[in-house]
C-alpha positions as a Markdown table, in Angstrom:
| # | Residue | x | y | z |
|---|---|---|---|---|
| 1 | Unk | 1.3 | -39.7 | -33.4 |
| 2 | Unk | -0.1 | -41.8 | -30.8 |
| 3 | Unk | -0.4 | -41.9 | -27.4 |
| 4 | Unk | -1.0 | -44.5 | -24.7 |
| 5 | Unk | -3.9 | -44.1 | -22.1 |
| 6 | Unk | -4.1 | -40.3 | -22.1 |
| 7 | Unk | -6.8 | -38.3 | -21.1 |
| 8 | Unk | -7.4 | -35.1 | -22.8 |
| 9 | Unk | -9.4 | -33.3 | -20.9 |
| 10 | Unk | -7.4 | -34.4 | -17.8 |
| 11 | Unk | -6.6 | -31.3 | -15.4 |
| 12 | Unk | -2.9 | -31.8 | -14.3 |
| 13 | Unk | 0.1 | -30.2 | -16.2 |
| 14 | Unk | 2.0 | -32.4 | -18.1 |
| 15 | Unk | 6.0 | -32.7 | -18.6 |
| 16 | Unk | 7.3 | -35.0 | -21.5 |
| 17 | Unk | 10.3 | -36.8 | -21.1 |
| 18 | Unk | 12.3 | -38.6 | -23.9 |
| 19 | Unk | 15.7 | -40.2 | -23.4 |
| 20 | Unk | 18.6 | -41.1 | -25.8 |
| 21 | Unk | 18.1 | -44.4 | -26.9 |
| 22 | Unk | 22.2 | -45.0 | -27.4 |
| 23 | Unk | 22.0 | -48.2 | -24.6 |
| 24 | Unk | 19.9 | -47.9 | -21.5 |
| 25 | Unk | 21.9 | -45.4 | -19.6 |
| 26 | Unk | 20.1 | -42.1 | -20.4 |
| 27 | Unk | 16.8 | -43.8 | -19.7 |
| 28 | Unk | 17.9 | -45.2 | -16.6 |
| 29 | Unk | 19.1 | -42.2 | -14.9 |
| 30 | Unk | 16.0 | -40.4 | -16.3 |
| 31 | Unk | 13.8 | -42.8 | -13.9 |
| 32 | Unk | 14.4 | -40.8 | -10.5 |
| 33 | Unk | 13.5 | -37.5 | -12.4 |
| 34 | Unk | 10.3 | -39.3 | -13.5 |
| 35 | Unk | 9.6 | -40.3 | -9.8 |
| 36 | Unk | 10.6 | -36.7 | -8.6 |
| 37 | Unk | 7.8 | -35.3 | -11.2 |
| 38 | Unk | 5.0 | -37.7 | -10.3 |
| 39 | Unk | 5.8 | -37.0 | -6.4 |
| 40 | Unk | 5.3 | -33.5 | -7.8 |
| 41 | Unk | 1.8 | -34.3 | -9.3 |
| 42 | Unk | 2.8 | -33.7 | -12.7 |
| 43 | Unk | 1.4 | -36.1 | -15.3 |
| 44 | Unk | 4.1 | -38.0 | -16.8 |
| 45 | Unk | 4.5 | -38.5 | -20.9 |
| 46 | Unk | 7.4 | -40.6 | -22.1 |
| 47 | Unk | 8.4 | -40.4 | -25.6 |
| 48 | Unk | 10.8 | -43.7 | -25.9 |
| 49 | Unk | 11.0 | -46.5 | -28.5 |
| 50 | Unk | 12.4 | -49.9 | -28.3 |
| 51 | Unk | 14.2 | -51.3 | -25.5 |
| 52 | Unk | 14.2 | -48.0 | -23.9 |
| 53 | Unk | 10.6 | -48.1 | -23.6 |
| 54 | Unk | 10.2 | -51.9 | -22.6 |
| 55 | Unk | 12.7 | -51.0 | -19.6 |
| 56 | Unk | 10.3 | -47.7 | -18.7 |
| 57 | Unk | 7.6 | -49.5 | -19.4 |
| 58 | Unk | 8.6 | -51.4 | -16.8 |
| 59 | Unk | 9.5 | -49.4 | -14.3 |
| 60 | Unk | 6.3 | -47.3 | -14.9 |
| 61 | Unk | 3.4 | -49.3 | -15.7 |
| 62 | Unk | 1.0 | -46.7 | -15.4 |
| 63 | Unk | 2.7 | -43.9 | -17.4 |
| 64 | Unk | 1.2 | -42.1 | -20.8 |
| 65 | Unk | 4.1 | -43.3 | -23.0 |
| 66 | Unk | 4.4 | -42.0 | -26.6 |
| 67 | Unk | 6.4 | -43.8 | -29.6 |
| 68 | Unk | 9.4 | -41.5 | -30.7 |
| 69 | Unk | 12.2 | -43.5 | -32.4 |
| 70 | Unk | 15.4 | -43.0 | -31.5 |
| 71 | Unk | 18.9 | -42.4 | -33.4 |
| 72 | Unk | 19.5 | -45.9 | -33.7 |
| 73 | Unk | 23.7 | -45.4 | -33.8 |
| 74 | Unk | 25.3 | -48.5 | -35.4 |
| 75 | Unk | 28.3 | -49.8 | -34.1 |
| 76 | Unk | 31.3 | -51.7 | -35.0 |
| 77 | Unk | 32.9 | -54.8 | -33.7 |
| 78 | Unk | 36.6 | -53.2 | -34.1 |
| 79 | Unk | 37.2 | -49.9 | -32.1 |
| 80 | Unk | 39.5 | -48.6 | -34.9 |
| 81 | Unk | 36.5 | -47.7 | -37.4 |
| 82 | Unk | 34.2 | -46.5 | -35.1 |
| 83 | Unk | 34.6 | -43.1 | -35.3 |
| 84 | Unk | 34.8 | -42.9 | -39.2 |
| 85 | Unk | 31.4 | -45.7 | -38.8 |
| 86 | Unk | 29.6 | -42.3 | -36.5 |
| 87 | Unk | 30.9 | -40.1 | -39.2 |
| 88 | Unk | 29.0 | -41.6 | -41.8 |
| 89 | Unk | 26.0 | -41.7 | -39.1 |
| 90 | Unk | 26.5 | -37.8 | -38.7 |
| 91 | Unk | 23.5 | -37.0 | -41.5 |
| 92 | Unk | 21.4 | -39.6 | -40.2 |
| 93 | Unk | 21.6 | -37.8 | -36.8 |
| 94 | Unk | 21.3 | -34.4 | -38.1 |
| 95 | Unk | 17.6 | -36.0 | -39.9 |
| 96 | Unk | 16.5 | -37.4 | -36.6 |
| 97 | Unk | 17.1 | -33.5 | -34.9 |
| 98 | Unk | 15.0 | -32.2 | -37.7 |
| 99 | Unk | 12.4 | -34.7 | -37.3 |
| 100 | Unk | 12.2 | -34.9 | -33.4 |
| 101 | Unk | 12.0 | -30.7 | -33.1 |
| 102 | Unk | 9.0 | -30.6 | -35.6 |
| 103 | Unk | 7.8 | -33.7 | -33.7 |
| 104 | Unk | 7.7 | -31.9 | -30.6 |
| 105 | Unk | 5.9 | -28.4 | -31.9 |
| 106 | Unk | 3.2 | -30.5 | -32.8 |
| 107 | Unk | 2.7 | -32.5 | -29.5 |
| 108 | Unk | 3.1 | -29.7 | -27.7 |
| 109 | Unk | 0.0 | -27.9 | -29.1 |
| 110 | Unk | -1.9 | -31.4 | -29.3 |
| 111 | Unk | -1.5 | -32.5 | -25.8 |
| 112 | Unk | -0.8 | -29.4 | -23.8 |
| 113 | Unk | 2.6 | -30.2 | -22.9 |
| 114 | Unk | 3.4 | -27.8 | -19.8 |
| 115 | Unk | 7.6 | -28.5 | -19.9 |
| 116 | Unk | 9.9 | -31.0 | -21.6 |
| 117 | Unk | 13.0 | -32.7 | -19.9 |
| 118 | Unk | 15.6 | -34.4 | -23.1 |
| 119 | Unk | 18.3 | -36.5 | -22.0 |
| 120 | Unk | 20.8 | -36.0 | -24.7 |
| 121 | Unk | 18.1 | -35.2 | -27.7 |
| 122 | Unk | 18.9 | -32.7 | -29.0 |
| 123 | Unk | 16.2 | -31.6 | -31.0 |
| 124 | Unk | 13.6 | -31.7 | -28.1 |
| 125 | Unk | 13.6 | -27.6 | -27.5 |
| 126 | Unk | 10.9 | -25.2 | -28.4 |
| 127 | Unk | 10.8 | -21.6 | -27.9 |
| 128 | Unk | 7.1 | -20.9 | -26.6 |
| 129 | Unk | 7.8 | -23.9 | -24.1 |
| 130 | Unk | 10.4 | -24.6 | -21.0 |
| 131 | Unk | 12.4 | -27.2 | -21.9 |
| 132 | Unk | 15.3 | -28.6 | -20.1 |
| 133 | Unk | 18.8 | -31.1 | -21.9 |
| 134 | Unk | 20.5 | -33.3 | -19.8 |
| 135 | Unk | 24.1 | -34.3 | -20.7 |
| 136 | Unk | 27.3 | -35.1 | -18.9 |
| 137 | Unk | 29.5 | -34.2 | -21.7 |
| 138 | Unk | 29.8 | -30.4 | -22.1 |
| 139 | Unk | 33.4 | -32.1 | -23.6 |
| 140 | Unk | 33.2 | -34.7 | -25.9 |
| 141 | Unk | 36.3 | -36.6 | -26.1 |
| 142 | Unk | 37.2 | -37.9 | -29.5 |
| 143 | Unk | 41.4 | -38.2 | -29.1 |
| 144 | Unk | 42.0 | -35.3 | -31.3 |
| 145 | Unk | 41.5 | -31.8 | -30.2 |
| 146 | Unk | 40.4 | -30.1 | -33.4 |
| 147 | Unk | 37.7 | -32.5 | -33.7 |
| 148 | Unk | 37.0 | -31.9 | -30.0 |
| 149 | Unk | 36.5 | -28.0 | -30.2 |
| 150 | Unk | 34.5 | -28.8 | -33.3 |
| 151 | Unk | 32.3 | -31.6 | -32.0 |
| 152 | Unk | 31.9 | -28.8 | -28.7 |
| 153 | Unk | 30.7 | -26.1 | -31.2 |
| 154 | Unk | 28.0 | -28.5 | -32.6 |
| 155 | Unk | 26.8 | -29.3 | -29.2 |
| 156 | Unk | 26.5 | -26.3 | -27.6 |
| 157 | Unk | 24.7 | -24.9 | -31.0 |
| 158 | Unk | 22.0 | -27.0 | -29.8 |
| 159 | Unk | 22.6 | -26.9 | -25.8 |
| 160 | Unk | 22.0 | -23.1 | -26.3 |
| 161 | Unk | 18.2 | -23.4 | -27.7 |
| 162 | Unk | 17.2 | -25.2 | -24.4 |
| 163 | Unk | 16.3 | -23.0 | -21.5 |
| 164 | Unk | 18.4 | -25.0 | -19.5 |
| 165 | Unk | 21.0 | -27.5 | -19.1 |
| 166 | Unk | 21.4 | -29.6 | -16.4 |
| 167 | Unk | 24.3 | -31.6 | -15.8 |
| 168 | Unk | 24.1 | -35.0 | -13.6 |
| 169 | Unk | 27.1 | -33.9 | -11.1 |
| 170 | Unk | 29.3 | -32.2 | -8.9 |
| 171 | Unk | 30.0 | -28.8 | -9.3 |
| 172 | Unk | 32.9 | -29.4 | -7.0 |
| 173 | Unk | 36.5 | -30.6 | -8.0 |
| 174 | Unk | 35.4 | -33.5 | -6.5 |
| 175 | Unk | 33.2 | -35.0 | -9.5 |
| 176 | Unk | 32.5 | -38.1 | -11.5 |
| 177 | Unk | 32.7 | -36.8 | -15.0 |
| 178 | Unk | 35.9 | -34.9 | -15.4 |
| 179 | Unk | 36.5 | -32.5 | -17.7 |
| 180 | Unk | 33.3 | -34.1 | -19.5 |
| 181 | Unk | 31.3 | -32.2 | -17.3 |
| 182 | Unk | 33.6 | -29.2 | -16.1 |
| 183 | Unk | 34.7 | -28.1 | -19.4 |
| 184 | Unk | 37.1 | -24.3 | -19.8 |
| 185 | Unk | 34.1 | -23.0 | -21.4 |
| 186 | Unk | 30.6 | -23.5 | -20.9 |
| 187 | Unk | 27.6 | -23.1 | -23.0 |
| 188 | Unk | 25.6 | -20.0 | -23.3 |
| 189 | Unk | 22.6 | -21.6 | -21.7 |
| 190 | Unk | 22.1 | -21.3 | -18.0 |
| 191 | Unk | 23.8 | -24.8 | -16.5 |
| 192 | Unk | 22.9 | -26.1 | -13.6 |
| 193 | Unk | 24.8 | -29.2 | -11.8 |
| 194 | Unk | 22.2 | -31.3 | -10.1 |
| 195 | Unk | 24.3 | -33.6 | -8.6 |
| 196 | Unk | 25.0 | -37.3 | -9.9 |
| 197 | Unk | 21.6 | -39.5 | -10.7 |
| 198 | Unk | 20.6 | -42.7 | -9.3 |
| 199 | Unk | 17.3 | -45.1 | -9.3 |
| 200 | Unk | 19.4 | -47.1 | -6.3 |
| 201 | Unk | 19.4 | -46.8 | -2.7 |
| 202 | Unk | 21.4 | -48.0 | 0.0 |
| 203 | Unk | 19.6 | -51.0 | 1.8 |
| 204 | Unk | 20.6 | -53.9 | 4.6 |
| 205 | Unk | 22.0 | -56.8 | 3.1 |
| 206 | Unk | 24.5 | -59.6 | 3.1 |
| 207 | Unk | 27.2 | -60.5 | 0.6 |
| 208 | Unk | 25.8 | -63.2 | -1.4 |
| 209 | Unk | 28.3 | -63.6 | -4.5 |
| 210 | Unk | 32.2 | -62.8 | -4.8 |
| 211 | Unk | 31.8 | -61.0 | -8.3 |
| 212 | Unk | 28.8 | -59.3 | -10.3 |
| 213 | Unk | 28.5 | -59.0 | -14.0 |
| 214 | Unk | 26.7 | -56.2 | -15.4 |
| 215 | Unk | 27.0 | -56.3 | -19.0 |
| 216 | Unk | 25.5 | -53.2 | -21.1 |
| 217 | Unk | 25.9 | -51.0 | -24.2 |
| 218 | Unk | 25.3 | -51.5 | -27.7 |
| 219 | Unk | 26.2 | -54.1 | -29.9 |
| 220 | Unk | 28.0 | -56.1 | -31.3 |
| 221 | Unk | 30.5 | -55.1 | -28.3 |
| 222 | Unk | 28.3 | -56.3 | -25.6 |
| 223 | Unk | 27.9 | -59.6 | -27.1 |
| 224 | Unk | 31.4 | -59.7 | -27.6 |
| 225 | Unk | 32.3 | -58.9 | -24.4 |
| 226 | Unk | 30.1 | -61.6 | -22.9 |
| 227 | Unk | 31.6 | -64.2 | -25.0 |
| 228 | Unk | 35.1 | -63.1 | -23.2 |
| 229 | Unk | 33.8 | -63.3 | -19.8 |
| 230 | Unk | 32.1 | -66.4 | -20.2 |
| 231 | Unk | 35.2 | -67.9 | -21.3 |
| 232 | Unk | 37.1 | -66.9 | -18.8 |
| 233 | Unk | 34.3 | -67.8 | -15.8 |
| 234 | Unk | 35.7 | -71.5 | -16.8 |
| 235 | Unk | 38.1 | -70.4 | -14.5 |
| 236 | Unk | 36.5 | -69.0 | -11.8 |
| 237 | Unk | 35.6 | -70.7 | -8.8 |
| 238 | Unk | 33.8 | -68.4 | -6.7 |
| 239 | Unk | 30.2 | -67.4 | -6.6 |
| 240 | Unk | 28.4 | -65.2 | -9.0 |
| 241 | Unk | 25.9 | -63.6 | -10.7 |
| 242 | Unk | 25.8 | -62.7 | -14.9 |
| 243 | Unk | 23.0 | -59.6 | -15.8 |
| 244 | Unk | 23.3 | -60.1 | -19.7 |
| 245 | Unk | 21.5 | -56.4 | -20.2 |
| 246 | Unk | 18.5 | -57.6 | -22.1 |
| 247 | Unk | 15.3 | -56.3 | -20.8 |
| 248 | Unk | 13.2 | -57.3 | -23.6 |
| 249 | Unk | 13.6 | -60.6 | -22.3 |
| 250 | Unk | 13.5 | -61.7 | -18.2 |
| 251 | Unk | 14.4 | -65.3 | -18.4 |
| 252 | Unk | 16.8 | -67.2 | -16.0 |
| 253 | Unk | 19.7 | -69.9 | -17.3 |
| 254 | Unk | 22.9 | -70.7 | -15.6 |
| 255 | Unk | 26.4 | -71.5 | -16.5 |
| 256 | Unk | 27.5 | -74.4 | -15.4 |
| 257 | Unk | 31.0 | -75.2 | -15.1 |
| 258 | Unk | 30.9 | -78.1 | -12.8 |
| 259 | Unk | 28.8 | -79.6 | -10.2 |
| 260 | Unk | 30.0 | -76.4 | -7.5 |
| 261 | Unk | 30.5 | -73.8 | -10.2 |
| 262 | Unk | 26.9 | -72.7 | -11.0 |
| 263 | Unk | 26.5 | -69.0 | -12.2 |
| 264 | Unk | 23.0 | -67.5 | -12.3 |
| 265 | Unk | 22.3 | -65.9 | -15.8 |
| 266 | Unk | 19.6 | -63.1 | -16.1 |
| 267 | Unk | 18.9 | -61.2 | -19.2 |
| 268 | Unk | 17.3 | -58.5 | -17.1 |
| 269 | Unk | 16.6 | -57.7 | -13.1 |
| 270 | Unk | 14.5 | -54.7 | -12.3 |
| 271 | Unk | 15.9 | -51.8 | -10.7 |
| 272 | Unk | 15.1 | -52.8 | -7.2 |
| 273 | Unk | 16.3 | -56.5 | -7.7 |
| 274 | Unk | 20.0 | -54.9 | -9.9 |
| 275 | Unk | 19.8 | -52.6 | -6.8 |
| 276 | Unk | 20.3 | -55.3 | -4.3 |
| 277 | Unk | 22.3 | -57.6 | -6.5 |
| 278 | Unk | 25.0 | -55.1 | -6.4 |
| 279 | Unk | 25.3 | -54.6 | -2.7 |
| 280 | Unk | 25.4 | -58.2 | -2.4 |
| 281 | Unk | 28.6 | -58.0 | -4.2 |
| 282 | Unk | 31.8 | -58.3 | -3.5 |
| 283 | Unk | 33.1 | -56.9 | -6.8 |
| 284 | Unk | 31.2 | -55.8 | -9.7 |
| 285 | Unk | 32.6 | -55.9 | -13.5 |
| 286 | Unk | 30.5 | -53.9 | -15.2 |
| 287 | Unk | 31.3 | -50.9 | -18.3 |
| 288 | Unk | 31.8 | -47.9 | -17.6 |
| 289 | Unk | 28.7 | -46.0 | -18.6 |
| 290 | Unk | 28.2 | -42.9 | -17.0 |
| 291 | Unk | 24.7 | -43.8 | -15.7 |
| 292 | Unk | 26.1 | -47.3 | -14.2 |
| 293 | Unk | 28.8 | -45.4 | -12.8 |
| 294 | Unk | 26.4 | -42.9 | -10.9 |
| 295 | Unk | 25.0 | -45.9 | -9.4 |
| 296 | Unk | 28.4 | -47.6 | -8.1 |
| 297 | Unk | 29.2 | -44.5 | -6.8 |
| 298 | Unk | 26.0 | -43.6 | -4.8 |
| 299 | Unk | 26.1 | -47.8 | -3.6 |
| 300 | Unk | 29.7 | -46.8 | -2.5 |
| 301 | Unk | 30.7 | -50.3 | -4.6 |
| 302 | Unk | 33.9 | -51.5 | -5.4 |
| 303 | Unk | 33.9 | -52.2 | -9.3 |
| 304 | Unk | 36.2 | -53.2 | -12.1 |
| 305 | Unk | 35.6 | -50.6 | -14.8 |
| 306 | Unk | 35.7 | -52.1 | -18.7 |
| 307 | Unk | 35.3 | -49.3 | -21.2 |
| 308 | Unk | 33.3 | -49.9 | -24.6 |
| 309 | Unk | 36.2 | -49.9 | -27.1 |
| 310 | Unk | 36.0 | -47.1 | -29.5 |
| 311 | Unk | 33.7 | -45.0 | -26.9 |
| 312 | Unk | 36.2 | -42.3 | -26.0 |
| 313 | Unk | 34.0 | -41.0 | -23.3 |
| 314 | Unk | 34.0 | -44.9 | -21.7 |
| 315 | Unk | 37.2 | -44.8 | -22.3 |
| 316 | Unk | 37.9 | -41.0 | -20.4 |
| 317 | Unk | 35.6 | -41.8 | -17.1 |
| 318 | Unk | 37.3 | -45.7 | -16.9 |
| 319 | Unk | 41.2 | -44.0 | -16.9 |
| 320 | Unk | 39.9 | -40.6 | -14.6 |
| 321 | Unk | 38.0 | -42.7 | -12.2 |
| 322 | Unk | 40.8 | -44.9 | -11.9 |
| 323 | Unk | 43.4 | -41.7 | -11.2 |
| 324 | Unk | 41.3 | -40.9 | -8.8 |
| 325 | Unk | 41.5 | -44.2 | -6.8 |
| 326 | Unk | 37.3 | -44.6 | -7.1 |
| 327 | Unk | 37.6 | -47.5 | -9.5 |
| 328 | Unk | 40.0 | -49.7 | -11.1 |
| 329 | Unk | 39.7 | -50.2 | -14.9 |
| 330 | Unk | 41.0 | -52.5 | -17.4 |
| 331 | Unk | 40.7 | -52.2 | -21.2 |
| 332 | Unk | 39.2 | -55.0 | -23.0 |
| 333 | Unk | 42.1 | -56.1 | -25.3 |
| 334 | Unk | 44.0 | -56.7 | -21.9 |
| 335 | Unk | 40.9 | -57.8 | -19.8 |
| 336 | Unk | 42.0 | -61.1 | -17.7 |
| 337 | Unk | 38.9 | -62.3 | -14.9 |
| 338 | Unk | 42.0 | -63.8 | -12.9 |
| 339 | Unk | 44.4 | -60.6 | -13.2 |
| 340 | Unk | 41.8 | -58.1 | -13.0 |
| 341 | Unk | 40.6 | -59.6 | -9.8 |
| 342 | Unk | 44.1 | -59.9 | -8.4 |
| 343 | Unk | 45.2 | -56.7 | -8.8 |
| 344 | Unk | 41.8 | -54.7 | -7.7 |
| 345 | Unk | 42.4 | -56.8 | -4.6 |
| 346 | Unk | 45.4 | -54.8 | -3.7 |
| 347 | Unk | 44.0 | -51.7 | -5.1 |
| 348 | Unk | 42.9 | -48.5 | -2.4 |
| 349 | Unk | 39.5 | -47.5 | -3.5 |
| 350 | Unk | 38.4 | -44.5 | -2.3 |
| 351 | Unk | 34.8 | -42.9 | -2.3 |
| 352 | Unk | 33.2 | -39.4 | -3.6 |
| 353 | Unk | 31.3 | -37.4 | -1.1 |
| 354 | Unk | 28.2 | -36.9 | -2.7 |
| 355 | Unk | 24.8 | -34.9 | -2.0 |
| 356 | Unk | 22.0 | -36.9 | -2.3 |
| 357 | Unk | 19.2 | -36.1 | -4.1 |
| 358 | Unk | 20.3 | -32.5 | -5.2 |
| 359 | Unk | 18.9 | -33.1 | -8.0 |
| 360 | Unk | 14.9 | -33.1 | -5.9 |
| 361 | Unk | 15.8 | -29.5 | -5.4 |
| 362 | Unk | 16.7 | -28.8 | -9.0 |
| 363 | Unk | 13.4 | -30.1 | -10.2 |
| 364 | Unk | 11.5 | -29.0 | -7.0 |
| 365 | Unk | 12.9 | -25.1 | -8.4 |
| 366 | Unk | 12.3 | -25.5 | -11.8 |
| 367 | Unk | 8.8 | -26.8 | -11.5 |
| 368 | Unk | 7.8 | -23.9 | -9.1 |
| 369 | Unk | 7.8 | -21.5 | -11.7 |
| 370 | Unk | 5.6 | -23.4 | -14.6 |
| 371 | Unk | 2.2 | -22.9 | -15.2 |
């Protein structure tokens, strides 16, 4: 076990945080906690690997950060196998549980770990030790409701060792998640809905480019995705900007189509340079992530929503979201740049009414009471 830059003997009480490392999302949304925390004077310890770490690492240059690999979920290039591919996953999963919860005991008594916050991992929890989860999806959708109640039972199993859960949105009818997050029944754990999470804020600026690409996820879909919108920016004769979703790497390109078609390509922008590419938009394409679409809501963006094939929760928040008029979607067997474009032009996006920074409170409360 090793640890960056930590002082032992160092007097302020100290709250680990560890992300999911299935794509950027949970890491992403966990960055305005982390903020929250420090703005609290807690010392910070993030327990990432990977790409997760390289993008926190970013974001917070002078944070104790601790190596704790993730799940590391493969995934398939056709949507029809992936849920028999996570199947086969399922005892690699239940290892990594095992490992991180024994993990945790001993880092707990080795660094004097004051509280833990786990987006999504589920074996981050500890009896002697306040420990929060974070998840959206009190329902996980698989298209099949036996394996639904089941998948629900296995969750909840786990949701119900933490002292907490906290969920990243409305309580209200008027929500993000759906019935992801407003389930019939919830867990037996105290749940608390701290309203969506966002690293963005609303700022002053001018439209700069007609559409936005924000490409994200896990492979080999992003890749393949990317290799569909490129070929269809051939067409395309507006301005634009292409976020590939590759922090490791923060090189520049272009595509160039012609001599007035040049498209800026970025493997990566930070958060405060992705935060003002979007408002400078028009239109965004991006997937529908939960995390990405906390952030589109809270910008008040018009998007066109692409779900990760085979990722039935994508697949849920793109076709709710659309019902509800916040975002149109398109699936990415049908996905056309022209039609897609054309028909979100005549579409009536609506926005969600939504309390900013509820989640400060939640934090503010919970921290109150440790010692």
């Amino acid at each position: 076990m090793k640890f960056e830059n930590i002082n032992i003997g160092h007097g302020k009480r100290r709250i680990l945080v560890a992300p999911l490392d299935w794509g950027l999302g949970h890491a992403t949304r966990c960055i305005p906690i982390i903020y929250t925390l420090i703005d609290l004077d807690f010392e910070v310890i993030i327990a990432a690997d990977g790409p997760v770490k390289i993008l926190l690492q970013k974001e917070f240059p002078n944070v104790v950060f601790t190596a704790l690999k993730g799940y590391n979920i493969r995934y398939t290039s056709n949507s029809f196998w992936f849920p028999l591919k996570l199947a086969l996953q399922f005892p690699k999963i239940l290892y990594r549980i095992w490992y991180e919860n024994l993990w945790l005991k001993k880092t707990i008594t080795a660094y004097n770990i004051t509280a833990v916050i786990s987006d999504n991992r589920m074996g981050l929890y500890n009896s002697k030790t306040p420990c929060i989860y974070i998840t959206h999806q009190l329902k996980i959708k698989t298209g099949n409701r036996f394996t639904e109640w089941v998948a629900q039972q296995m969750h909840y199993f786990f949701i119900n060792k933490f002292s907490c859960c906290w969920v990243p949105d409305n309580a209200s009818a008027n929500n993000i998640a759906g019935a992801l997050s407003h389930p019939e029944i919830l867990p037996a754990a105290p749940v608390k809905y701290i309203g969506p999470l966002s690293r963005f804020e609303k700022i002053p600026v001018e439209k700069k480019y007609d559409l936005l690409i924000i490409l994200s996820g896990p492979e080999p879909q992003r890749t393949i995705f990317e290799t569909l919108l490129i070929k269809e920016l051939k067409t395309f004769n507006g301005t634009g900007l292409l976020v590939r979703g590759l922090p490791g790497n923060t090189e520049t390109d272009a595509l160039v189509f012609n001599d007035e078609n040049k498209i800026p390509v970025y493997n990566h922008l930070t958060a405060a340079e992705l935060n003002k590419a979007i408002q400078q938009a028009d239109m965004v394409i991006s997937r529908s992530g939960y995390t990405t679409v906390m952030d589109l809501v809270k910008l008040q963006q018009k998007a066109i929503l692409v779900a990760t094939p085979g990722q039935t929760e994508q697949e849920y928040v793109a076709e709710y979201l659309m019902k509800q008029n916040m975002f149109f979607s398109v699936a990415q067997k049908d996905f056309s740049l022209s039609e897609a474009l054309q028909k979100s032009a005549g579409f009536y996006f609506t926005t969600l009414p939504v309390l900013q920074d509820q989640y400060k409170n939640v934090i503010k409360e919970f921290t109150q009471h440790l010692r």
